[in-house]
Backbone as numpy.savetxt, mean C-alpha at the origin, in Angstrom:
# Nx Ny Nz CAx CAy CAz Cx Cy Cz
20.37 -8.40 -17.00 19.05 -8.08 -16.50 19.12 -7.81 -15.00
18.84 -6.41 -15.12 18.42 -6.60 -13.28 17.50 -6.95 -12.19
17.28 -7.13 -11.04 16.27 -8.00 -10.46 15.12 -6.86 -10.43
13.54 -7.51 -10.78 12.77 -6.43 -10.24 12.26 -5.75 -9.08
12.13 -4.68 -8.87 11.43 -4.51 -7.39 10.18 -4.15 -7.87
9.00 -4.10 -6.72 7.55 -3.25 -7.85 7.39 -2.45 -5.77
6.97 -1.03 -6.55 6.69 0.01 -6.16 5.00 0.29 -6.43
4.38 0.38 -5.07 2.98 0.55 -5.20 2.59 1.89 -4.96
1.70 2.58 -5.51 1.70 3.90 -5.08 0.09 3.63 -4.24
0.24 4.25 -2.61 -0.57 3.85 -1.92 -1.65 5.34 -1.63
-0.15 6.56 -2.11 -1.25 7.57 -1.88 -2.55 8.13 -2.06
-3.27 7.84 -2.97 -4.31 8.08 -3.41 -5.30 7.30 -2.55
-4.83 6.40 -1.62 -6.06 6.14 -0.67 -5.35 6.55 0.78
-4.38 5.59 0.88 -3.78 5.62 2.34 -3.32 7.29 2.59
-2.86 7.89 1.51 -2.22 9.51 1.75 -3.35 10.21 2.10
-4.35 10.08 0.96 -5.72 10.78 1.45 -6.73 10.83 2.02
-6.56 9.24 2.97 -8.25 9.36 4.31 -7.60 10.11 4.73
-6.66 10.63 5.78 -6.30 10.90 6.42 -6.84 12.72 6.84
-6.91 13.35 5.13 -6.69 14.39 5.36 -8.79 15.20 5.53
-8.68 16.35 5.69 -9.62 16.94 6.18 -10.40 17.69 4.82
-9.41 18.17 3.97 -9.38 18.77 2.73 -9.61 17.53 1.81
-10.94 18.36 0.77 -11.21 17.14 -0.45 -10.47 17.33 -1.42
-10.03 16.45 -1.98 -9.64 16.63 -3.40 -10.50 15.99 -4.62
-10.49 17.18 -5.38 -11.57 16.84 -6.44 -11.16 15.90 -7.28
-12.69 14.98 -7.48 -12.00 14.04 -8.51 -11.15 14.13 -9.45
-11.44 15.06 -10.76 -11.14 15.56 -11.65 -9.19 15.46 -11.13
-8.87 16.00 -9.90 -7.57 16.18 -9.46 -6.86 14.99 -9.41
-7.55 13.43 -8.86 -7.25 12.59 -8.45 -6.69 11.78 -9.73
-7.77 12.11 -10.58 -7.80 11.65 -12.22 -6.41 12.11 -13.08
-5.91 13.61 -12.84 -4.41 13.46 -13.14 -3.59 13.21 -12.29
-3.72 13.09 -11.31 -2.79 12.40 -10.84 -2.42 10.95 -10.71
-3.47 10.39 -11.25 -3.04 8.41 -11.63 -2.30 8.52 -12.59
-3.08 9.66 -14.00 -2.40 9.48 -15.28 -1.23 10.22 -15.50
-0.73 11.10 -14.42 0.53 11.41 -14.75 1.88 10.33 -13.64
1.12 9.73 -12.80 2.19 8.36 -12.51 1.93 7.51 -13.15
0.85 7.19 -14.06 1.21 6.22 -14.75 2.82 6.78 -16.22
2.12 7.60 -16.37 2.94 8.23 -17.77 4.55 8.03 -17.03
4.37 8.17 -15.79 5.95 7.89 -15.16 6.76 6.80 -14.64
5.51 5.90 -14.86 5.87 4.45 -15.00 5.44 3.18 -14.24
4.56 3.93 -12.51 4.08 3.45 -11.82 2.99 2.76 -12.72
3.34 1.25 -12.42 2.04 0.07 -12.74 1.52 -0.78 -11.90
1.67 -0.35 -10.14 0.38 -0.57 -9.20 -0.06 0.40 -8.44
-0.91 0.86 -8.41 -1.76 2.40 -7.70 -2.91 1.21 -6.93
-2.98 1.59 -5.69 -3.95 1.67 -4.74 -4.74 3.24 -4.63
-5.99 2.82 -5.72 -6.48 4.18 -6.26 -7.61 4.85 -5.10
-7.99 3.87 -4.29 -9.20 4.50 -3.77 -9.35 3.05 -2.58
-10.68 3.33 -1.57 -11.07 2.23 -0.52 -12.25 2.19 -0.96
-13.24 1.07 -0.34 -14.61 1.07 -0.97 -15.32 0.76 0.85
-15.21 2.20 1.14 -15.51 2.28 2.56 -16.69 3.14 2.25
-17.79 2.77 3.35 -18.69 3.87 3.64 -18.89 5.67 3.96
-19.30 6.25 2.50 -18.70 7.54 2.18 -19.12 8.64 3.38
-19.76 8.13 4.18 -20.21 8.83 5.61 -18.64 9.03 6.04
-18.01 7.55 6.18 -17.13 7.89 7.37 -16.15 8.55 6.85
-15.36 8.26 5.22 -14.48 8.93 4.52 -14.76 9.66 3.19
-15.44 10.74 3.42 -16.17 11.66 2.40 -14.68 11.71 1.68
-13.66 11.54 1.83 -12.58 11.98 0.59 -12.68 11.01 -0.32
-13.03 9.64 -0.11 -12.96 8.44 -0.70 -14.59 8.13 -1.23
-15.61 8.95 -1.47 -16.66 8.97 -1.70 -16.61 8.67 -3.24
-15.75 9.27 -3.92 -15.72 9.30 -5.41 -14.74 7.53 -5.74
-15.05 6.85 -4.98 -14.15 5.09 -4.67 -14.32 4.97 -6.65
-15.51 4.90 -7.20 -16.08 4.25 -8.44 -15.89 5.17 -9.38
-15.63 6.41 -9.48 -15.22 6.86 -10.54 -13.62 6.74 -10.61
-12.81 7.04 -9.84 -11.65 7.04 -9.82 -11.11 6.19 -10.48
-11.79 4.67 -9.40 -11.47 3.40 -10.52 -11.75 2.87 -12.03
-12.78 3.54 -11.98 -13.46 3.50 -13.70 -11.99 4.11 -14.14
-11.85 5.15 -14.11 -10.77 5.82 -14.87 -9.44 5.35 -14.63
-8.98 4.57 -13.61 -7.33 3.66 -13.49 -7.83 2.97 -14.53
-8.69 2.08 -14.37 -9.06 0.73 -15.17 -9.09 0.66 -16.89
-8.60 1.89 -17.27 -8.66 2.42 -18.54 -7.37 3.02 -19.37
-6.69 3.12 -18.12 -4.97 3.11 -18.42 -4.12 1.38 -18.76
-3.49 1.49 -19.65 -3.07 0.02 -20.36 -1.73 -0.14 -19.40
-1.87 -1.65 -18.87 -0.98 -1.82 -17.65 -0.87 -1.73 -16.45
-1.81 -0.58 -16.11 -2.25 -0.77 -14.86 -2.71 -1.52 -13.94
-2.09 -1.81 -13.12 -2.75 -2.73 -11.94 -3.85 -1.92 -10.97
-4.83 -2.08 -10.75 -5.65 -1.31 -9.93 -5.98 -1.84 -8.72
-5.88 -1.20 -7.61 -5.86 -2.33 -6.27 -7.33 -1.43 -5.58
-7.63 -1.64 -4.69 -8.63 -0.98 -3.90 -8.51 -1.52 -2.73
-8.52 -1.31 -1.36 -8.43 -1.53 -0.20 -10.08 -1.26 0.08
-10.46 -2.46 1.00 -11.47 -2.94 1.29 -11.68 -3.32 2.85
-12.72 -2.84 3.49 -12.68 -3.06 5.30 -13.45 -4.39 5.43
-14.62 -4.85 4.50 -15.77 -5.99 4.95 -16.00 -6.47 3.38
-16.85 -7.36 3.42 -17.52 -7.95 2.93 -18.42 -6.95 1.57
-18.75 -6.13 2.39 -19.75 -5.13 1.60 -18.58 -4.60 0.70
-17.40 -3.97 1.13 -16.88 -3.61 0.19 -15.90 -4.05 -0.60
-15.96 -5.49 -0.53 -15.45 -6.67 -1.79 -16.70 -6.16 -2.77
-17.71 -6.53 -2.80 -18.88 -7.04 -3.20 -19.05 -5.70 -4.31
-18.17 -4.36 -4.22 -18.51 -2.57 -4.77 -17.10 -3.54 -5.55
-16.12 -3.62 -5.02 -15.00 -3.79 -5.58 -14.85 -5.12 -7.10
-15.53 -6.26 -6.76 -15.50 -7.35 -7.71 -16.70 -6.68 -8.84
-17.24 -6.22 -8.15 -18.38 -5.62 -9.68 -18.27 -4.43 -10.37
-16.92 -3.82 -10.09 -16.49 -2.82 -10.41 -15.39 -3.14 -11.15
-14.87 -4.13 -10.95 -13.59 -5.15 -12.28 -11.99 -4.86 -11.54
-11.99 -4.36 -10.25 -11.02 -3.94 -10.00 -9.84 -5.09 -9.68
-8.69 -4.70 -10.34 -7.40 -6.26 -10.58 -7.00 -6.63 -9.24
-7.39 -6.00 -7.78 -6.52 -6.38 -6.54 -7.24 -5.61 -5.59
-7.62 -6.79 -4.50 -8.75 -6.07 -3.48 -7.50 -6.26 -2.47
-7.94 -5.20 -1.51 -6.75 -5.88 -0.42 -7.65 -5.31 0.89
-7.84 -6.68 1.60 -8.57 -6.58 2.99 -7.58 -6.32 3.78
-7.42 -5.36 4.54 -6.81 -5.30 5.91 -7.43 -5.83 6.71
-7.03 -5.90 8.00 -7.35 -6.57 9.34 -6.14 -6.18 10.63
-6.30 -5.52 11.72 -5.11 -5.44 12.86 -5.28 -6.79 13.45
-3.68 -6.98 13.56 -3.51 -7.97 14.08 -3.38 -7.35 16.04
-3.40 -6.51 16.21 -3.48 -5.40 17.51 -5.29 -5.98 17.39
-5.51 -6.06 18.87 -7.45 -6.27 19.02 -7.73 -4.71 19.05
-7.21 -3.84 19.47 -7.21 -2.92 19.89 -7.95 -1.69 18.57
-6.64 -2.08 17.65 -6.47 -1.32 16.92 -7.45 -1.31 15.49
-8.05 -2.87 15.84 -8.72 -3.66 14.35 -10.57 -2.98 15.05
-10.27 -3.01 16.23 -11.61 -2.63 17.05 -12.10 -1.07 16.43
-10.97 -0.36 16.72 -11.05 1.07 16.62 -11.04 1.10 14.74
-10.85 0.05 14.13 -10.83 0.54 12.93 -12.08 0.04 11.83
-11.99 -0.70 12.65 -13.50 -1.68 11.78 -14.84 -1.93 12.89
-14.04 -2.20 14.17 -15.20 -1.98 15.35 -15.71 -3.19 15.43
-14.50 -4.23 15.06 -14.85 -5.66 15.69 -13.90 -6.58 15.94
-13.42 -7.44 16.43 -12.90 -8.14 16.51 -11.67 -8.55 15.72
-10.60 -9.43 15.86 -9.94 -9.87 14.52 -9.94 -10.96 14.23
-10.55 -11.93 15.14 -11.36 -12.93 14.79 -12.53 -13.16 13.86
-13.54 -11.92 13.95 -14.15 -11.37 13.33 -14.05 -10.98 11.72
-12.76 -10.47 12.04 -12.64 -10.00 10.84 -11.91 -10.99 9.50
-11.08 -12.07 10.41 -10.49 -13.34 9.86 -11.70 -14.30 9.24
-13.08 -13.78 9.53 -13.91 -14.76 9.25 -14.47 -14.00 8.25
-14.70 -12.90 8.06 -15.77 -11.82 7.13 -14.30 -12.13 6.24
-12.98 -12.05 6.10 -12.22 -12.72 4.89 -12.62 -14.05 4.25
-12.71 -14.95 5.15 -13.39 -16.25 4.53 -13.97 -15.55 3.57
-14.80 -15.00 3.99 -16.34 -14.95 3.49 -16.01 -13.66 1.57
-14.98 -13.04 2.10 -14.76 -12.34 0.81 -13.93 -13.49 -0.09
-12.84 -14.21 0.62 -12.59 -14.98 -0.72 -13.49 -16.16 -1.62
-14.60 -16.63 -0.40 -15.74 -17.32 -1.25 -16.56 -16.42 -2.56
-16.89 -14.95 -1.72 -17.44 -13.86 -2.76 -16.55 -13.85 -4.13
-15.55 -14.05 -3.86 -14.42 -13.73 -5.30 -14.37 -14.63 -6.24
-14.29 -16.07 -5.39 -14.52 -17.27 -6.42 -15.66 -17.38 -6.77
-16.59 -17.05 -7.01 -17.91 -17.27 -7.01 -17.40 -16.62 -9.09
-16.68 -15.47 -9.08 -16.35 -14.57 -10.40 -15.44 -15.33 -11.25
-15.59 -15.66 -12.33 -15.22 -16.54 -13.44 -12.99 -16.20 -13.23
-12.48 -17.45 -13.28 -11.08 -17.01 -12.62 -10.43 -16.19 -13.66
-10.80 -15.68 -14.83 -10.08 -15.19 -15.86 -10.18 -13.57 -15.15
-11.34 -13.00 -14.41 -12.62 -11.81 -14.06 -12.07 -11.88 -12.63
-11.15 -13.13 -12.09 -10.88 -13.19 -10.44 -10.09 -12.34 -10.54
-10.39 -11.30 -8.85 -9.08 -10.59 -8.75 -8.11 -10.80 -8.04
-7.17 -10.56 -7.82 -5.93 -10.98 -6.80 -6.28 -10.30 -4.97
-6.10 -11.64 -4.05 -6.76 -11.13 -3.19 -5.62 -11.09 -1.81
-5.43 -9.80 -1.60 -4.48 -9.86 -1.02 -4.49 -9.06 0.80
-4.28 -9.67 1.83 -4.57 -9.76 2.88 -3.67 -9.15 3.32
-3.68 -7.70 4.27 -2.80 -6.73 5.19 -2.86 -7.20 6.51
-2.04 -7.49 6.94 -2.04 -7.14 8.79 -1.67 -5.90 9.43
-2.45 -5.11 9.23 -1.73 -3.75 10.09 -1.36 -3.91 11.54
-0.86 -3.03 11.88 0.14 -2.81 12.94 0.65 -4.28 13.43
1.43 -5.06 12.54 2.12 -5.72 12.36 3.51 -5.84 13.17
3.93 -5.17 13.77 5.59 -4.88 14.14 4.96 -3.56 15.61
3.62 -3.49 15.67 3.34 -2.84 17.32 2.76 -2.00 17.11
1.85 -0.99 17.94 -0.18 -0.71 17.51 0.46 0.59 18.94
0.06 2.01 18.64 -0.12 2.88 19.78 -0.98 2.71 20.56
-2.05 1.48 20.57 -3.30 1.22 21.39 -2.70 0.85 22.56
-2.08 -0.97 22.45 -1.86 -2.01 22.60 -0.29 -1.82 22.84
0.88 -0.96 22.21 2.61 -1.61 22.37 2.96 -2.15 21.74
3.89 -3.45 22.16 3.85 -4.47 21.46 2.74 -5.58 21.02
3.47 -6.02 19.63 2.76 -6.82 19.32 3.59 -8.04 19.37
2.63 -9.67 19.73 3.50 -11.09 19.93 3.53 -11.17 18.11
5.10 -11.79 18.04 5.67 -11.62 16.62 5.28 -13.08 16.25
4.80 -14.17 17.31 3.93 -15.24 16.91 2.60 -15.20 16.77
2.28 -14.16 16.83 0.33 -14.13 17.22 0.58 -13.44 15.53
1.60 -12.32 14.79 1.88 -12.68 13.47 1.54 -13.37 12.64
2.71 -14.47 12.78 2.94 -15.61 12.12 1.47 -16.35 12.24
0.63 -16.47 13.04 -0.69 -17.23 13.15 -1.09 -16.58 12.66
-1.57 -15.54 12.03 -2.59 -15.00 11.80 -2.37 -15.16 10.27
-1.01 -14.41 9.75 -0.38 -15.04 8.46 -0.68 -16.31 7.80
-0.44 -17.30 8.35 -1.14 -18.77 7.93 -2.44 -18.55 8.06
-3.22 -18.37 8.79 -4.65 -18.24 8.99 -5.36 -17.76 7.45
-4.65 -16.25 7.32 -5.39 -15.83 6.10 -5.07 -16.66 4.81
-3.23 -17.00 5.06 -3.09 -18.06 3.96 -3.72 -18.93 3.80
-4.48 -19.97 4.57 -4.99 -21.08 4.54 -6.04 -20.52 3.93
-6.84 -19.84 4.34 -8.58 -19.04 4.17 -8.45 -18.83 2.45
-7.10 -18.70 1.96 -7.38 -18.70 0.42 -6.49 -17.11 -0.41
-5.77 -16.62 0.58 -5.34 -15.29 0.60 -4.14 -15.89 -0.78
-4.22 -14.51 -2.09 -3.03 -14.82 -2.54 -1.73 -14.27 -2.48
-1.47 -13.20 -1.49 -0.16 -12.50 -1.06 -0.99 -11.80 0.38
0.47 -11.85 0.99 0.45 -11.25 2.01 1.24 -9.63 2.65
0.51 -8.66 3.46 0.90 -7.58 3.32 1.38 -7.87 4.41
2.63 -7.38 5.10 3.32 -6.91 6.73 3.00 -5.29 6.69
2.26 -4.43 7.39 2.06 -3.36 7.57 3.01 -2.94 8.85
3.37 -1.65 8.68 3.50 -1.09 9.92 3.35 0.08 9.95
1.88 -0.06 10.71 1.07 1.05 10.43 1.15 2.54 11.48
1.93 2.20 12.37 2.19 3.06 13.30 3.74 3.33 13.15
4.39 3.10 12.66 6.31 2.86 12.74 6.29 2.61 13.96
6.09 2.12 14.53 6.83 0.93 15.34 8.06 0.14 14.91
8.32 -0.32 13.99 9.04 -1.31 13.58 10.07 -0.96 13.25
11.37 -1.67 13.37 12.84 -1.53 13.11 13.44 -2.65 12.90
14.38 -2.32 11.97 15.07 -3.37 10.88 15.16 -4.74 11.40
15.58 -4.63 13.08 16.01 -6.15 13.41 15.08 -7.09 13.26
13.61 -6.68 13.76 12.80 -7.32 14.07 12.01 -7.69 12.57
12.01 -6.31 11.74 11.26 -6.53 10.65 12.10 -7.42 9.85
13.40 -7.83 9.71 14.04 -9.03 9.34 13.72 -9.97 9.70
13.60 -10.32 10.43 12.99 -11.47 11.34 11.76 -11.99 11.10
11.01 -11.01 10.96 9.43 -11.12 11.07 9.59 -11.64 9.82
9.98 -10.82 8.85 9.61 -11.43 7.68 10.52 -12.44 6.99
11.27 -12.97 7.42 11.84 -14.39 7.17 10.87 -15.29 7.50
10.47 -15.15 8.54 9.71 -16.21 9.62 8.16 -16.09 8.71
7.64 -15.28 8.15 6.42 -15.58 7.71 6.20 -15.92 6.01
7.54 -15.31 5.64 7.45 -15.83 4.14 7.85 -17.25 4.30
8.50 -17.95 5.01 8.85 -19.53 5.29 7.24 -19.98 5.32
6.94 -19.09 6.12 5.48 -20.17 6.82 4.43 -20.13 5.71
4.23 -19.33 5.15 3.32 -19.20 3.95 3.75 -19.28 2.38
4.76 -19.53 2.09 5.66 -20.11 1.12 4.30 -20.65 0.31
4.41 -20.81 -1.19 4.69 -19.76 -1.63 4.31 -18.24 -2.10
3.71 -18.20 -1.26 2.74 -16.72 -1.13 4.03 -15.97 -1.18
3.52 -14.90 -2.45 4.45 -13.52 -1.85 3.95 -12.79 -0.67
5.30 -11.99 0.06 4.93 -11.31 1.32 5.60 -9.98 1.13
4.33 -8.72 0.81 4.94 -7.61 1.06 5.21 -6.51 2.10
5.83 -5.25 1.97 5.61 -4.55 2.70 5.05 -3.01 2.72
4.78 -3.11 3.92 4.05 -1.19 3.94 4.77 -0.67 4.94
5.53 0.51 4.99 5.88 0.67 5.76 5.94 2.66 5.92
5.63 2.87 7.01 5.23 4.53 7.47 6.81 4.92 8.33
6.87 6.23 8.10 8.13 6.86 8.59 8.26 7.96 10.20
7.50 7.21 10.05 7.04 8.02 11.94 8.00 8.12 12.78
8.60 7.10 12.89 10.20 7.40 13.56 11.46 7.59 13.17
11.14 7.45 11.47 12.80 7.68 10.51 13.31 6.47 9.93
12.44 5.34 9.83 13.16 4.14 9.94 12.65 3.54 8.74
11.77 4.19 8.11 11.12 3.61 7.05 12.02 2.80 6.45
12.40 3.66 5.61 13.77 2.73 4.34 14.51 2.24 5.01
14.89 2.16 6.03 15.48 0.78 6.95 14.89 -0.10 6.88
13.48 -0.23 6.99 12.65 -1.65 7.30 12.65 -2.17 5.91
12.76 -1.10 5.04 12.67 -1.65 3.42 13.78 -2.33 3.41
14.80 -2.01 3.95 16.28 -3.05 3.42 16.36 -3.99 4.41
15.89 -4.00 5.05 15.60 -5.35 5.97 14.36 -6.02 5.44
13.41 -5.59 4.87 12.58 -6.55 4.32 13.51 -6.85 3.18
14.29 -6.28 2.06 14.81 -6.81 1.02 15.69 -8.32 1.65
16.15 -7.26 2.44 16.99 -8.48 2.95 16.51 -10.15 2.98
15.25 -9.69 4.01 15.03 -11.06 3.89 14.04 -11.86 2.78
13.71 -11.07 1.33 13.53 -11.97 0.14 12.26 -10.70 -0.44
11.90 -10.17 0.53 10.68 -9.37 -0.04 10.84 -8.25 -1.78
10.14 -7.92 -2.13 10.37 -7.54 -3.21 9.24 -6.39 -3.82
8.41 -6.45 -3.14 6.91 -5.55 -3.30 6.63 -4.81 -1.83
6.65 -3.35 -2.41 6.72 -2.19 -1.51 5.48 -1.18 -1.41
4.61 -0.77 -0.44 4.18 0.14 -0.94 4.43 1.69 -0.42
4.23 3.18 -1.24 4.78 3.95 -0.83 4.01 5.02 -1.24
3.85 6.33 -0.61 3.35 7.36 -1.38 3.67 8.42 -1.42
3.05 9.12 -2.74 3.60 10.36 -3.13 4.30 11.39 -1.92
5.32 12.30 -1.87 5.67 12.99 -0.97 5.37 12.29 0.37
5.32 11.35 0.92 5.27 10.86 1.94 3.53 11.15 2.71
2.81 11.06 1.90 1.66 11.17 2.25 1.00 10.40 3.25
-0.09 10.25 4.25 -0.60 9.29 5.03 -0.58 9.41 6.60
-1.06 8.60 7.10 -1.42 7.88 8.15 -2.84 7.11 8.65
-3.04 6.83 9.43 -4.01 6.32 9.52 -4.97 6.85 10.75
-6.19 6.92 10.36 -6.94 7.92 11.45 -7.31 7.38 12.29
-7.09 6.32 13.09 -7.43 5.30 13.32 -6.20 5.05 14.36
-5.07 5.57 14.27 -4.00 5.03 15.35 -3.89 6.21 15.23
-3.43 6.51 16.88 -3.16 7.39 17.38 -1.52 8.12 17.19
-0.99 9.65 16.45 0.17 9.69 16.49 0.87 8.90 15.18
0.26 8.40 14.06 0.39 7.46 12.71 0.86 8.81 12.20
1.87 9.13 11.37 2.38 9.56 10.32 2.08 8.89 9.07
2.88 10.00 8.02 2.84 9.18 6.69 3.93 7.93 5.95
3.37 7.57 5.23 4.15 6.25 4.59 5.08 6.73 4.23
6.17 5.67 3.97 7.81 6.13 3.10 7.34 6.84 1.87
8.33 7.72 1.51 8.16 8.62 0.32 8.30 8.06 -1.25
7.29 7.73 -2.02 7.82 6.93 -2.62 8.85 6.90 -4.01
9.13 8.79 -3.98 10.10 8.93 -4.57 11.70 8.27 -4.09
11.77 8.65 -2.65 13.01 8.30 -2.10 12.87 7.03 -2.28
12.03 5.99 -2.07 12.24 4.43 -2.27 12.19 4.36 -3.58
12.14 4.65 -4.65 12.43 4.53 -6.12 14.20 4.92 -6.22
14.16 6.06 -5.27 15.77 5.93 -5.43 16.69 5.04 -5.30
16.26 4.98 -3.87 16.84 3.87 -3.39 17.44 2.49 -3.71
16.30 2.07 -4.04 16.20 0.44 -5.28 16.84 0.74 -6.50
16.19 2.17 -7.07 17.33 2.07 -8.12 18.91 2.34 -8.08
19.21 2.65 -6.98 20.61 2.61 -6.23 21.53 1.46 -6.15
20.73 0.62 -5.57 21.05 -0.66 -4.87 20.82 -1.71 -6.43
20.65 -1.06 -7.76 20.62 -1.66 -8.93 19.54 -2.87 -8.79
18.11 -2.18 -8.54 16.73 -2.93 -8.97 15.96 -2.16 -9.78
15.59 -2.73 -10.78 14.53 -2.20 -11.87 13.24 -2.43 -11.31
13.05 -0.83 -10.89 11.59 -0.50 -10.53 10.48 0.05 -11.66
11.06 0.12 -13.08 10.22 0.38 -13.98 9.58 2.27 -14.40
10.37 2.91 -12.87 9.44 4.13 -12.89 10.86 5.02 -13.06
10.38 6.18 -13.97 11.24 7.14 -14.47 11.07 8.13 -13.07
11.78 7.96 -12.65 11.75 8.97 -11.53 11.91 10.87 -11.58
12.39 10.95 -12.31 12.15 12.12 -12.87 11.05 12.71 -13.30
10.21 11.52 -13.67 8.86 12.33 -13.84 8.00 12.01 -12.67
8.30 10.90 -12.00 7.70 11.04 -10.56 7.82 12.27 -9.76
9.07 12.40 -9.69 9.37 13.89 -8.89 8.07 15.17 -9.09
8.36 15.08 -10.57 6.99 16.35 -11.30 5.80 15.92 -10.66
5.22 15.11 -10.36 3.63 14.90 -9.81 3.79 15.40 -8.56
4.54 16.07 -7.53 4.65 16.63 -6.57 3.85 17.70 -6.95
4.08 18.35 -7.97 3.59 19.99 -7.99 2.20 19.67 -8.78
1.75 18.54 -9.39 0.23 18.62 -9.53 -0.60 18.84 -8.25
0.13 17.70 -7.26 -0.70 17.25 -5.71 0.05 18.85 -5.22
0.87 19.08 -5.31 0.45 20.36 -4.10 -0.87 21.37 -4.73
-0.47 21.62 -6.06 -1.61 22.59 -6.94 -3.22 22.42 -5.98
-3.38 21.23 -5.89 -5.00 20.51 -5.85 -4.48 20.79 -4.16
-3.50 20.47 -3.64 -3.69 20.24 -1.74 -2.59 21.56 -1.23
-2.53 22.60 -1.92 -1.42 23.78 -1.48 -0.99 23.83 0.37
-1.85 23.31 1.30 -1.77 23.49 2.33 -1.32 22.39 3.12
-1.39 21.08 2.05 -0.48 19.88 2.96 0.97 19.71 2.41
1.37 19.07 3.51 3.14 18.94 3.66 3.46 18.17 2.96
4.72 18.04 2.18 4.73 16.84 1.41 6.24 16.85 1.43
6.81 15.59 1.99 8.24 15.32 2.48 8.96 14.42 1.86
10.20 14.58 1.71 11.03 13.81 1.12 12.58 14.31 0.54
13.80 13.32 0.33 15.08 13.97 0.48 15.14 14.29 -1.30
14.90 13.35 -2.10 15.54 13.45 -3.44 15.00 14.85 -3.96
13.87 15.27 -3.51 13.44 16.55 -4.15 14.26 17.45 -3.49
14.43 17.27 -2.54 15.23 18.63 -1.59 16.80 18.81 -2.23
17.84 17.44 -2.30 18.87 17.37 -2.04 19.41 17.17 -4.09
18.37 16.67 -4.27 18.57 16.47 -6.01 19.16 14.58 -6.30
19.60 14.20 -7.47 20.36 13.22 -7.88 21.59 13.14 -7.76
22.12 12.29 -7.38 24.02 12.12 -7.25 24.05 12.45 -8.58
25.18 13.01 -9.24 25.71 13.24 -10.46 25.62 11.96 -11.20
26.34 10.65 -10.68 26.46 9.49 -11.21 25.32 8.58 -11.48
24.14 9.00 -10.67 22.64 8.09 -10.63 22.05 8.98 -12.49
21.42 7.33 -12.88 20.67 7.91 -14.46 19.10 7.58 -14.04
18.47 8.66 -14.17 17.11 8.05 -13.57 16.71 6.80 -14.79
15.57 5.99 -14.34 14.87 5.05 -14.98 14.36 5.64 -16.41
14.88 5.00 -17.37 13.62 5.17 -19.04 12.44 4.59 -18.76
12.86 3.02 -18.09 11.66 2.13 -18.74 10.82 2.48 -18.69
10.16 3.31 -17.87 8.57 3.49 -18.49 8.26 4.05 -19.91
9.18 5.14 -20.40 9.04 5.31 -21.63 8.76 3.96 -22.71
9.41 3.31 -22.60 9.36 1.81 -23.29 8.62 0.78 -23.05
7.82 1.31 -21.96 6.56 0.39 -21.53 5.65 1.19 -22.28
5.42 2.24 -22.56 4.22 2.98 -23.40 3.84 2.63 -24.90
């Protein structure tokens, strides 16, 4: 048996605030069900943000209606406040995930308050959650963006981290995200970092997000492996950034990190071969955005067998 890794597909929210161009629901809708058919079983399908500010993410409740109807699916939704726990738990969705910058700077410009602030409006969502019968609870899982250093702000203190990490742990958080939402971050440190916070919040899992802005992405991934991590998130053709930091690129590609792991002999569950194919749905629906990555360009080593299991999960 080999060890698992799990691969999140983040594009469908994080790939698409970003962009200017809508994509129609109807578009969004094959594109869950043809990564699921390829094996992906966590999609971060949508945010439950105010459709003023991200008209792409306006369609948050149908999208999810329709993940929530695929067998196996994990359905996550990324959430800024309180208000949009409250769209998210009555909507049945399996995994809310509050962000928060641990940058003042950056949490200011993104939510427009504080992160003190925002450490407390979490309280206040994980009371909202328990309040929902625990069979109906969803998994509540807490981001620190710009985690590893913020284009606002520079650096970030890799102990003001670790505090904040316990903080949400204590508050009731059941996994923890390390973002690095700007690439800032490089292997040494993101080793480090995340030794030092999966110790401190033990036994919380601690994952990662990580954007390719400077090339280093799948570096920080094998330095997070390194130090115990095991849950990644990534998106289609390298989709993303965040509108919100200045100079943010898109996330690791999450074909190439399927390679990868399955390289390094971890069962990621996803037939990569048919991952590859959902490239040409998303360009069909977005013909005018870029969509990056090596395994499509360069092909499979002769010796690599892509993944079945998803076939055998169906």
């Amino acid at each position: 048996m080999r060890e698992r890794a799990f691969v999140r597909e983040v594009g469908m929210r994080d790939g698409l605030q970003s962009l200017a161009e809508i994509m129609p629901t109807e578009q969004k809708i094959a594109w869950l069900d043809a990564e699921h058919a390829a094996g992906v079983r966590e999609i971060e399908v949508s945010s439950f943000v105010p459709p003023k500010l991200l008209p792409q993410l306006a369609d948050a409740e149908a999208v999810v209606r329709h993940a929530l109807s695929l067998p196996g699916l994990t359905v996550s939704a990324l959430i800024p406040n309180l208000k949009g726990a409250e769209r998210g738990l009555a909507i049945g969705v399996h995994e809310i995930n509050f962000v928060l910058s641990v940058s003042e700077g950056h949490n200011r410009a993104n939510v427009r308050r504080s992160t003190t602030e925002s450490i407390e409006d979490f309280r206040r969502v994980v009371a909202l959650c328990h309040t929902a019968p625990e069979d109906q609870r969803p998994r509540l899982t807490c981001g620190l963006a710009t985690a590893f250093g913020c284009t606002i702000e520079g650096a970030v203190d890799e102990e003001r981290v670790r505090r904040i990490a316990v903080e949400v742990a204590e508050a009731g958080a059941d996994a923890i995200m390390l973002a690095d939402t700007v690439g800032y971050g490089q292997p040494a440190a993101v080793e480090r970092v995340f030794r030092r916070v999966m110790a401190d919040v033990a036994p919380l899992p601690v994952c990662g997000h990580f954007h390719d802005t400077r090339g280093l992405g799948l570096a920080n991934v094998l330095a997070a492996l390194n130090a115990g991590a095991r849950s990644f998130d990534a998106s289609l053709g390298g989709l993303g950034g965040c509108p919100y930091a200045p100079g943010a690129t898109g996330n690791i590609v999450i074909e190439d990190l399927v390679f990868m792991l399955g390289a390094m002999g971890f069962d990621t569950g996803i037939d990569l071969d048919r991952l590859v194919e959902v490239r040409e749905l998303v360009h069909q629906a977005l013909p005018d955005v870029v969509q990056y990555g090596a395994i499509v360009k360069a092909g499979l080593p002769k010796n690599f067998h892509a993944m079945q299991a998803a076939q055998a999960a169906q």
